[in-house]
Structures are given as structure tokens and as C-alpha cells.
OpenMM code with the backbone's topology and positions (N, CA, C; nanometers):
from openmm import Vec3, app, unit

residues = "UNK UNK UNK UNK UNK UNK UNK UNK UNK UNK UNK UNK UNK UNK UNK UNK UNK UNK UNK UNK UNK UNK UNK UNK UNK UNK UNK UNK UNK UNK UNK UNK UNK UNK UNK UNK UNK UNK UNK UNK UNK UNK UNK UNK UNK UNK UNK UNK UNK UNK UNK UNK UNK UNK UNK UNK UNK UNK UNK UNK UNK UNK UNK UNK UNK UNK UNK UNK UNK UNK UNK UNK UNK UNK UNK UNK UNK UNK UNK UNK UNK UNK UNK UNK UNK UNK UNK UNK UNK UNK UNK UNK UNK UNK UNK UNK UNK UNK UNK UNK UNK UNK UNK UNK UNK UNK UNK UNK UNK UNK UNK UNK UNK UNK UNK UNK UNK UNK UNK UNK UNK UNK UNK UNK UNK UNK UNK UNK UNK UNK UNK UNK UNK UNK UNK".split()
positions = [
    Vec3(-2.5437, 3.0740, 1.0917),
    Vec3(-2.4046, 3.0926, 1.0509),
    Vec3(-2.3320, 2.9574, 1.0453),
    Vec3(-2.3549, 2.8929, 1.1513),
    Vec3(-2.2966, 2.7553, 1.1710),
    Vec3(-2.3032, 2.6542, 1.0110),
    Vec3(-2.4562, 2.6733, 0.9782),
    Vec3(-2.5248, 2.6045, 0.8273),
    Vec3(-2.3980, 2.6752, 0.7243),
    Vec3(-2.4046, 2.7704, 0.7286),
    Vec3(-2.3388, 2.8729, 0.6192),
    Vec3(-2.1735, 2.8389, 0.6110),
    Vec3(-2.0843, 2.8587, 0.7625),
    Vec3(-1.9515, 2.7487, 0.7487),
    Vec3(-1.9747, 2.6203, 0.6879),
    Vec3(-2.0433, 2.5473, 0.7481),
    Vec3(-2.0834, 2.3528, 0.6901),
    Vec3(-2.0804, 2.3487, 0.5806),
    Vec3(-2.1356, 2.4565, 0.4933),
    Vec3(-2.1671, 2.4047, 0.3721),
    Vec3(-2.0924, 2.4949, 0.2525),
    Vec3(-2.0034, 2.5792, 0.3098),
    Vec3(-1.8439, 2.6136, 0.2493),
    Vec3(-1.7557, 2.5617, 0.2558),
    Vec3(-1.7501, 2.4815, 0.3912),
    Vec3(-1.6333, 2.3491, 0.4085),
    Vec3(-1.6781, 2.2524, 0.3421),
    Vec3(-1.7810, 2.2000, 0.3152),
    Vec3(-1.8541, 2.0806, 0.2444),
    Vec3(-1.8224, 2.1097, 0.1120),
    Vec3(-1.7910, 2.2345, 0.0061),
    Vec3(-1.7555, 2.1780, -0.0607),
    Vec3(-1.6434, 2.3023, -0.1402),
    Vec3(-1.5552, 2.2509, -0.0615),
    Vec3(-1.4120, 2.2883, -0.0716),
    Vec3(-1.3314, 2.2566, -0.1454),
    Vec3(-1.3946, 2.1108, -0.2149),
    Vec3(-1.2874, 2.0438, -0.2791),
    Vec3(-1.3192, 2.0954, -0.4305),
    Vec3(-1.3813, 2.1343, -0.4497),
    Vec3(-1.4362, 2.2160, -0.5869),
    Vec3(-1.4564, 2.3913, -0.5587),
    Vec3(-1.4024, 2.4235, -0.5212),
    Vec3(-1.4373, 2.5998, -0.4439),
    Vec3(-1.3363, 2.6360, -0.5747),
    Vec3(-1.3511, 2.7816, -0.6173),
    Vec3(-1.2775, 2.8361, -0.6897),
    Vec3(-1.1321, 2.8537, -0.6695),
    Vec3(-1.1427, 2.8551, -0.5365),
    Vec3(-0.9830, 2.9135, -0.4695),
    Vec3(-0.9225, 2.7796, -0.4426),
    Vec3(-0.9461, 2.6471, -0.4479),
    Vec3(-0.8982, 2.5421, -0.4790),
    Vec3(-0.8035, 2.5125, -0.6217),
    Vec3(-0.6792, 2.5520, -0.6069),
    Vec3(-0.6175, 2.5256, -0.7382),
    Vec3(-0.6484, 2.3648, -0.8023),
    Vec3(-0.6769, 2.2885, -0.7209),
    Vec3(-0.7260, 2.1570, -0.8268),
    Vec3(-0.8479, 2.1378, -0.8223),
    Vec3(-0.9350, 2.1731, -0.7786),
    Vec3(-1.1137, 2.2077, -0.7624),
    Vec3(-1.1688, 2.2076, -0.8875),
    Vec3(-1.1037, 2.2352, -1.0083),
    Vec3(-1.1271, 2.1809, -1.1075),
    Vec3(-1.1061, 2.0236, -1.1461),
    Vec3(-1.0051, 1.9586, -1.0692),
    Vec3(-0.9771, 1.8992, -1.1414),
    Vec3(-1.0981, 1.7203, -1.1415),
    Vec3(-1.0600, 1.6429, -1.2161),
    Vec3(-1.2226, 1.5123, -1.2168),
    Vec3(-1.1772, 1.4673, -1.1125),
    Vec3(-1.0808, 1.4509, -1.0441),
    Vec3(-1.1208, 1.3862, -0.9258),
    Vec3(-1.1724, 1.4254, -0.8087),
    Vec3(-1.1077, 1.5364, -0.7959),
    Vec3(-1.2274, 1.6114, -0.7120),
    Vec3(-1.3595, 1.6842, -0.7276),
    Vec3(-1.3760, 1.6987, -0.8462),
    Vec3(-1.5389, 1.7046, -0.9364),
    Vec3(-1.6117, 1.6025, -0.8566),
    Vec3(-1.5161, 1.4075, -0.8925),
    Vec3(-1.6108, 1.2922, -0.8424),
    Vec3(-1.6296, 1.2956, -0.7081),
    Vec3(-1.5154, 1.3360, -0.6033),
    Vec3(-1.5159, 1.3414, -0.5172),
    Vec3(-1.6659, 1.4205, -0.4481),
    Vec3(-1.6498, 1.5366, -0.5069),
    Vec3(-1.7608, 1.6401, -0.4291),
    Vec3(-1.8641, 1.6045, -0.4835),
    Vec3(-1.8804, 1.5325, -0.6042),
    Vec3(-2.0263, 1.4570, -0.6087),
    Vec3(-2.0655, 1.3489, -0.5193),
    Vec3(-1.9615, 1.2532, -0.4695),
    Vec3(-1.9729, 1.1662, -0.3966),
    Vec3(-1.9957, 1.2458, -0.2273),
    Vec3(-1.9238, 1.3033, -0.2007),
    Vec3(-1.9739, 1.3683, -0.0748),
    Vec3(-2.0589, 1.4555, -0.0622),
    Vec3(-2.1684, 1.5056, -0.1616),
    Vec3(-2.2393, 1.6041, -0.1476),
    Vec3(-2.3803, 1.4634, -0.1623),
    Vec3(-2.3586, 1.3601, -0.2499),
    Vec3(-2.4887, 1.2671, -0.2009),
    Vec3(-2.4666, 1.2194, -0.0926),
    Vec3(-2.3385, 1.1995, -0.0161),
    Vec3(-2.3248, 1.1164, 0.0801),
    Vec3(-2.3794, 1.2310, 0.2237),
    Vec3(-2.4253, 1.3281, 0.1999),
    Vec3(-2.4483, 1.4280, 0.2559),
    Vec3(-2.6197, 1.4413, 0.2635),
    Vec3(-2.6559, 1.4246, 0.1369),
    Vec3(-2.7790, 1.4163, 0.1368),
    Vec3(-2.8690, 1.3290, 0.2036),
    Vec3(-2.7861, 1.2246, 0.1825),
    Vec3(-2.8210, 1.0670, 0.2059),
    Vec3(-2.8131, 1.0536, 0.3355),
    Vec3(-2.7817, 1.1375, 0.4628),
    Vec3(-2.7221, 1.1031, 0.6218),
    Vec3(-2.7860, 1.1771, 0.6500),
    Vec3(-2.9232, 1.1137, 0.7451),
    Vec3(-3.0036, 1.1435, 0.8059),
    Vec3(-2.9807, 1.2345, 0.9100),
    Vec3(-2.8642, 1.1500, 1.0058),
    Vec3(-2.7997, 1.2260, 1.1286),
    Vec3(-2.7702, 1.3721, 1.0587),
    Vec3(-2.6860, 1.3962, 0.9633),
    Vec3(-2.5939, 1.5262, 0.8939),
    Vec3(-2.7449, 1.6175, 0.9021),
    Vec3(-2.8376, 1.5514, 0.7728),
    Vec3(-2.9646, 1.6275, 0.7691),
    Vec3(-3.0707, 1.7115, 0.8895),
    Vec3(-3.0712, 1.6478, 1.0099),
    Vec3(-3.1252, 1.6654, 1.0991),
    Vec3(-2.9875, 1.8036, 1.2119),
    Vec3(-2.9291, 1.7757, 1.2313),
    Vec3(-2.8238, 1.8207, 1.3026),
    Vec3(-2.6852, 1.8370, 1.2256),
    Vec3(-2.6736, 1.9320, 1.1392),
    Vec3(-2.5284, 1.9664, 1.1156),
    Vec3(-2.4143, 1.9631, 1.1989),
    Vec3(-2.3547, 1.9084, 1.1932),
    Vec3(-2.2159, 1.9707, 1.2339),
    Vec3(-2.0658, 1.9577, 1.2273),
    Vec3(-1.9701, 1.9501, 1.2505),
    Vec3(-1.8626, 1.9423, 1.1966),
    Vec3(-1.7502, 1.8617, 1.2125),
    Vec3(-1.8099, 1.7879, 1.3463),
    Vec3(-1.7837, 1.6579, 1.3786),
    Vec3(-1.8568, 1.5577, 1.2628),
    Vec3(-1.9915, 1.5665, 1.2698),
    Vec3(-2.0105, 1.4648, 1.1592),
    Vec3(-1.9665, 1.4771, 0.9923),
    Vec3(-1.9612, 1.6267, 1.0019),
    Vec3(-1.9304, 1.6493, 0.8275),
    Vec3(-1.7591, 1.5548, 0.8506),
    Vec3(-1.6590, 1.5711, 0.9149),
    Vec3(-1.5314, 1.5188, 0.9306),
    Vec3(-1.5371, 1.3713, 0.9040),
    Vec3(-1.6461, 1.3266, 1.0469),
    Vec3(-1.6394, 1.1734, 0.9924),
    Vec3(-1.6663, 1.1155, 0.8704),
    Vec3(-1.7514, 1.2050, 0.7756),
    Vec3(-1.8481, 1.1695, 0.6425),
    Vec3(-1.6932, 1.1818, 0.5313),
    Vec3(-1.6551, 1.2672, 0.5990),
    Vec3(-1.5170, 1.2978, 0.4497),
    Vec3(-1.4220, 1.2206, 0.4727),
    Vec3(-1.3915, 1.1567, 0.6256),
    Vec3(-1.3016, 1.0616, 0.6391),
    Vec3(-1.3310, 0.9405, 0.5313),
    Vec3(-1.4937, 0.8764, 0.5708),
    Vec3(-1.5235, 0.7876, 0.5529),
    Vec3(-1.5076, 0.7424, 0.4641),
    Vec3(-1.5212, 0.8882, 0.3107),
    Vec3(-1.5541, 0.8853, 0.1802),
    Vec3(-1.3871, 0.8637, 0.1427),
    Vec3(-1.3145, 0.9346, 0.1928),
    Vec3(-1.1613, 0.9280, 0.1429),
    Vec3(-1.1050, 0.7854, 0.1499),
    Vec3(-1.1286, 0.7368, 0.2984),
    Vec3(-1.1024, 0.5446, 0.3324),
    Vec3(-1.1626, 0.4898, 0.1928),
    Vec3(-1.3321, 0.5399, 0.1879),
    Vec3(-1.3777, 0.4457, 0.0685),
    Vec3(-1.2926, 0.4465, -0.0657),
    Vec3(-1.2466, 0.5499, -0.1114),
    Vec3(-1.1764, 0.5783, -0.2558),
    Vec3(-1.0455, 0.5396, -0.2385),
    Vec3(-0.9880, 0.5300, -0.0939),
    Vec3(-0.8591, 0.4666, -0.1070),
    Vec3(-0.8779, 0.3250, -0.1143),
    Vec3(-0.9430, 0.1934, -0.0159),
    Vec3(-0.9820, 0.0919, -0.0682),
    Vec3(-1.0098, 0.0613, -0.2155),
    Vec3(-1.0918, 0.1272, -0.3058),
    Vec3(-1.1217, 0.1573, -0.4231),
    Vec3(-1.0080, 0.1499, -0.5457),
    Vec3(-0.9182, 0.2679, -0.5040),
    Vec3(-0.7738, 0.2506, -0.5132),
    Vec3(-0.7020, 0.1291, -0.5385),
    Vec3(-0.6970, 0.1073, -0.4017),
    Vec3(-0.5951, -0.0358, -0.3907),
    Vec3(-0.6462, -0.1533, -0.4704),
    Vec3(-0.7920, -0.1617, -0.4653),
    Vec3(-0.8965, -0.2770, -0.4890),
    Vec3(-0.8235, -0.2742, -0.6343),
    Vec3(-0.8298, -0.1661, -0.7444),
    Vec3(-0.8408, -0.0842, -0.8608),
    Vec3(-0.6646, -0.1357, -0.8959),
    Vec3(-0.5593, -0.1204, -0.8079),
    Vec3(-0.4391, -0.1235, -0.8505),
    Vec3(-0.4287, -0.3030, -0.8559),
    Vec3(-0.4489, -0.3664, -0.7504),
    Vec3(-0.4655, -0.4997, -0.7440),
    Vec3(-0.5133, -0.5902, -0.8702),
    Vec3(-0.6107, -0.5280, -0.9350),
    Vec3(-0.6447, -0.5946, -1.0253),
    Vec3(-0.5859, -0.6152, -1.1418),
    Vec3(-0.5541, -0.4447, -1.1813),
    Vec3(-0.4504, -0.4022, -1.3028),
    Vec3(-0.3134, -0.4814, -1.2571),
    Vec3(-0.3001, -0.5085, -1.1387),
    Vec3(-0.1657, -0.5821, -1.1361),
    Vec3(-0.0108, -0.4763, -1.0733),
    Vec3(-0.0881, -0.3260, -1.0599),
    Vec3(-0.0023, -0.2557, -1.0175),
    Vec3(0.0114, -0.2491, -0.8656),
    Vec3(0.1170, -0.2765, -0.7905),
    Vec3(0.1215, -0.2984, -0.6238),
    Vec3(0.2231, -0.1615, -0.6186),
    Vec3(0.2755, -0.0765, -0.7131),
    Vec3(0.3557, 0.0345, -0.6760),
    Vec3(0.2732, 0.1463, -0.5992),
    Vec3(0.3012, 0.2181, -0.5158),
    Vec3(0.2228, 0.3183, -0.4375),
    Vec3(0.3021, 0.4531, -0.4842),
    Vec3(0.3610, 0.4535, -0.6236),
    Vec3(0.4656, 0.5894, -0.6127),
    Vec3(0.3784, 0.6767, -0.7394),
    Vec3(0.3427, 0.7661, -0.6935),
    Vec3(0.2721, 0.8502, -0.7856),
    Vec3(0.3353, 0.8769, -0.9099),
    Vec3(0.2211, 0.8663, -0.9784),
    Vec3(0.2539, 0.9137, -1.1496),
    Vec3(0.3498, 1.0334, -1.1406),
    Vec3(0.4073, 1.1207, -1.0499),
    Vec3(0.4865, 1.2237, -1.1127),
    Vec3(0.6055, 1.1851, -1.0723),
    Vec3(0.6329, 1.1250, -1.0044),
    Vec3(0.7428, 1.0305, -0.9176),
    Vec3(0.8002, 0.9297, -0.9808),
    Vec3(0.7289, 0.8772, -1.1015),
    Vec3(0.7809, 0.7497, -1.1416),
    Vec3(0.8573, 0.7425, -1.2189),
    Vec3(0.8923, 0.8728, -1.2592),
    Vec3(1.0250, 0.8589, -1.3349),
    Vec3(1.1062, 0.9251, -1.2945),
    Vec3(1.0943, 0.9701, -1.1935),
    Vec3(1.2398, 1.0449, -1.0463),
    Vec3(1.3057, 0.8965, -0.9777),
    Vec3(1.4347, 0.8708, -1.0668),
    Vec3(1.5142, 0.7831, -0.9892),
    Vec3(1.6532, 0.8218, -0.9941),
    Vec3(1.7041, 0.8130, -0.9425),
    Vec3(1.8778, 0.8500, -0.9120),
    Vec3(1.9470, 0.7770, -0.9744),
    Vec3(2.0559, 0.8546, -1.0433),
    Vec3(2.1767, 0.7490, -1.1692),
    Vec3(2.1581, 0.6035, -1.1278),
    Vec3(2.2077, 0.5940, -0.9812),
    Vec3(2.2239, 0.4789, -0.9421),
    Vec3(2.1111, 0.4084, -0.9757),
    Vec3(2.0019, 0.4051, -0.9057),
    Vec3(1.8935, 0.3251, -0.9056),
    Vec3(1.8725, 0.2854, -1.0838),
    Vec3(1.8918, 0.4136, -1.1387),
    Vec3(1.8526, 0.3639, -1.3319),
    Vec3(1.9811, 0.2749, -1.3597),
    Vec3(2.0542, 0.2901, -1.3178),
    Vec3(2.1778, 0.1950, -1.3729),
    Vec3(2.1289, 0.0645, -1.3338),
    Vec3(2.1265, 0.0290, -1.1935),
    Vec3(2.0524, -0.0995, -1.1281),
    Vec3(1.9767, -0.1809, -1.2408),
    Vec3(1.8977, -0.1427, -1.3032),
    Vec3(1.7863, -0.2093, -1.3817),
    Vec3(1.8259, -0.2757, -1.5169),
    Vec3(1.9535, -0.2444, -1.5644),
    Vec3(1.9437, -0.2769, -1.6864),
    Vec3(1.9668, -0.4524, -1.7114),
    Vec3(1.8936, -0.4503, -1.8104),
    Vec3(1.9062, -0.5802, -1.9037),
    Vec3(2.0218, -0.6800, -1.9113),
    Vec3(2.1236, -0.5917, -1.9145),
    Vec3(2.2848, -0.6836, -1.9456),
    Vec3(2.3157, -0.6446, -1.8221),
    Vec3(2.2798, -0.6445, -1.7030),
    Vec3(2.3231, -0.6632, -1.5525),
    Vec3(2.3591, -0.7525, -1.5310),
    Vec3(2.4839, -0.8140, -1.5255),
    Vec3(2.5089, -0.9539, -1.4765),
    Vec3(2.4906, -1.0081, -1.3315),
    Vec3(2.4583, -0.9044, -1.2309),
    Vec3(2.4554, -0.9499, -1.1026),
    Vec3(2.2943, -0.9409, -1.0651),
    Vec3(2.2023, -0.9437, -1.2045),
    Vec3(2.0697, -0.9297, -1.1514),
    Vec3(1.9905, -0.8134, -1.1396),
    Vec3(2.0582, -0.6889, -1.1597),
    Vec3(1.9760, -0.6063, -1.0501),
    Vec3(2.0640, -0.5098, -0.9131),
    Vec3(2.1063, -0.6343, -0.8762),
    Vec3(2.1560, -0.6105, -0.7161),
    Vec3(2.2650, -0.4840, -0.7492),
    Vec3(2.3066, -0.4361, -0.6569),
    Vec3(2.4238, -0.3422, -0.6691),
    Vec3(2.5419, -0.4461, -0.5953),
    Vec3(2.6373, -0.4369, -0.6418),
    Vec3(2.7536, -0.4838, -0.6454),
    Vec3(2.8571, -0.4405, -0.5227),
    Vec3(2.8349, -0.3032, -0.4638),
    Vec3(2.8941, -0.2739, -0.3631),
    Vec3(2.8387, -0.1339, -0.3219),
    Vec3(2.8264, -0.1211, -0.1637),
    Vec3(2.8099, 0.0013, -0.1005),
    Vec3(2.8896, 0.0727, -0.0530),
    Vec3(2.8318, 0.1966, -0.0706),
    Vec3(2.8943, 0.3435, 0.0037),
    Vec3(2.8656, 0.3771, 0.1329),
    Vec3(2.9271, 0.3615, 0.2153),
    Vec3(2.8751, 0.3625, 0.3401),
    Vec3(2.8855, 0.4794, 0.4254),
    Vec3(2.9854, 0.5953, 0.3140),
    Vec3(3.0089, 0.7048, 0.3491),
    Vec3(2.8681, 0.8321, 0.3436),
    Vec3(2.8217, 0.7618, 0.1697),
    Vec3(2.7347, 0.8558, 0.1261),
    Vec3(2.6143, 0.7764, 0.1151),
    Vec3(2.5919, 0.6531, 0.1371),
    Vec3(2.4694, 0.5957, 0.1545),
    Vec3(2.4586, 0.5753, 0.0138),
    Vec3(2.5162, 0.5070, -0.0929),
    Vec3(2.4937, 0.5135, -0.2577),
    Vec3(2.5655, 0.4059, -0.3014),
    Vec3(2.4914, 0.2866, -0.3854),
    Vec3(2.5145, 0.1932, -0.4438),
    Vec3(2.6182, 0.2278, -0.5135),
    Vec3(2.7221, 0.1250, -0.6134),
    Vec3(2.7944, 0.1406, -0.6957),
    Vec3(2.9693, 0.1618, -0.6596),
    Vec3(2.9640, 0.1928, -0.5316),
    Vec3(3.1282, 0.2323, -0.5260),
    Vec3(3.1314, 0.2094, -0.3673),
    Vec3(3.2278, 0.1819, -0.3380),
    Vec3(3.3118, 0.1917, -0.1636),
    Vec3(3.2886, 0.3436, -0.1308),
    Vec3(3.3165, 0.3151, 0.0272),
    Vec3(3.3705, 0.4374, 0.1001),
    Vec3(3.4909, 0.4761, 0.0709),
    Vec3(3.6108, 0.4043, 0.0150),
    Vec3(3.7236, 0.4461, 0.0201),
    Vec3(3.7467, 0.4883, -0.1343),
    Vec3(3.6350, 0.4615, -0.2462),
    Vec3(3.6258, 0.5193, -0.3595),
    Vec3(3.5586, 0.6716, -0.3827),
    Vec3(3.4711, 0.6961, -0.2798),
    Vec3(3.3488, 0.7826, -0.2552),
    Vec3(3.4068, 0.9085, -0.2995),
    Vec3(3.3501, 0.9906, -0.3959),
    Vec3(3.3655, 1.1212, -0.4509),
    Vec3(3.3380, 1.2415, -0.3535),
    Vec3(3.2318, 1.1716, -0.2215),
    Vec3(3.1983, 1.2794, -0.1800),
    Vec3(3.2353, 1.2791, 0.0021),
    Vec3(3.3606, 1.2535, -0.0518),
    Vec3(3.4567, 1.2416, 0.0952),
    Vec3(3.5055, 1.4076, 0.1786),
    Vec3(3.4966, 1.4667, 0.0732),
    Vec3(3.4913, 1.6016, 0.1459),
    Vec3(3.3639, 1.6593, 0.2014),
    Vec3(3.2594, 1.5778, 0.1697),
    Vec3(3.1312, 1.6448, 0.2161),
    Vec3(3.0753, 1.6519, 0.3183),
    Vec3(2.9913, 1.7529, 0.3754),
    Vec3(3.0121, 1.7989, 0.5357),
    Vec3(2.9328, 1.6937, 0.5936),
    Vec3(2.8510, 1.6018, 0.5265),
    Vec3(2.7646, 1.5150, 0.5486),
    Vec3(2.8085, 1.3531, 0.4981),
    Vec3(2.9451, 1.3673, 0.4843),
    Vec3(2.9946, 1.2316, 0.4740),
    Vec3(2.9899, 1.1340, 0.6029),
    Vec3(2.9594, 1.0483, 0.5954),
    Vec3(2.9794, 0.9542, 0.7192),
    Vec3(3.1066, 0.9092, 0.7243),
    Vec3(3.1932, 0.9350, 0.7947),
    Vec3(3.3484, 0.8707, 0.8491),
    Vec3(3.3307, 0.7392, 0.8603),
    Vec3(3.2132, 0.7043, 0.9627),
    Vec3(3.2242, 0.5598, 1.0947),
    Vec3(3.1413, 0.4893, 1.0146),
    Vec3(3.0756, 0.4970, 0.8961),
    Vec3(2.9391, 0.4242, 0.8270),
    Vec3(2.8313, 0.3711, 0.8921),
] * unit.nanometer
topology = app.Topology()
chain = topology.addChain("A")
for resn in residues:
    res = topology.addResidue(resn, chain)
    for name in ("N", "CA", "C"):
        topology.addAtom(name, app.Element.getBySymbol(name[0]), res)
């Protein structure tokens, strides 16, 4: 029974009931941990679930190094996921533009509402139950 858990958890990351188990990275993934499985003598000889853990740690560290190695090169140092990267707040998109004369920088803080662009004593959201009074 013990064999029979191991090797339903082993490959989980492709199981039907995995809504992304389709997807290629975890396709590569469970190819990579199902040789890295094959390949471990210790795993082969003695299953168990301490070692299957360390083997999936190991493999995840490896693909994140991989990762970074991978972003480094392309020149990308952002860590904010592709669905994220275009979730920014008025403020922050205003920040960026071209004819910014101060650079970039924001010009003045809200210390009420925690938000670039305006004072506390300008702040729209002075009635709000979560305004800061004391900043």
C-alpha cells in the first residue's frame, strides 16, 4: 500500500484532478522527477516519503536556479509574474511616463492613505475607516 500512495503522490503534478497537470510545465516537471526517481538508488531500494519530499524539493530548487540563471541572461531581474505585470495602480502608471519632469519619482505623499501624488490634507479618502490620522 505504502508503494501504491508513493507513486500517486509521485505523480501528482500531471494527475487528472490537477487543474494544471496538463499544463508543459508540469508535463517537464513530472518527466524530470519521474527520471530523477528512477535514477535514485536509495528511492529504488527503499521507498518512502521522506525521500520522495527531498527528491521534489531538490528538483523544484533545481528549476528555480534554472529560472533565475534563465532570467539573468535575458536580462530580466523582475520576479513579478506574467499575470501581474500589467496590475499597477493609477498611481504607479502615472509614475512612468516619458514627459515626467521629476524623473519618475512621485512628487508628494499621502500619508493618510499610503498613495503617491497628493498630501494628507488633499486626500479623497479622509472619511475612510482606514485612513491614517497620525501618518
Amino acid at each position: 500500500m505504502k508503494e501504491r500512495v508513493l507513486k500517486g503522490l509521485s505523480q501528482s503534478f500531471t494527475h487528472r484532478d490537477n487543474p494544471y497537470g496538463h499544463g508543459n510545465s508540469n508535463i517537464a516537471f513530472q518527466r524530470d522527477l519521474d527520471e530523477l526517481l528512477e535514477a535514485d538508488v536509495e528511492y529504488q531500494d527503499n521507498p518512502s516519503l521522506a525521500r520522495l519530499c527531498y527528491l521534489v524539493t531538490d528538483l523544484i530548487n533545481q528549476w528555480e536556479k534554472l529560472e533565475m540563471k534563465s532570467r539573468r541572461i535575458s536580462g530580466s531581474t523582475s520576479t513579478q509574474s506574467s499575470s501581474d505585470k500589467g496590475k499597477r495602480s493609477r498611481s504607479e502608471r502615472g509614475r512612468h511616463r516619458a514627459d515626467d519632469p521629476a524623473g519618475g519619482l512621485p512628487t508628494s505623499h499621502c500619508e493618510g492613505c499610503n498613495r503617491d501624488t497628493h498630501k494628507r490634507e488633499d486626500c479623497k479618502f479622509r472619511n475612510h475607516p482606514d485612513f491614517n490620522e497620525r501618518g
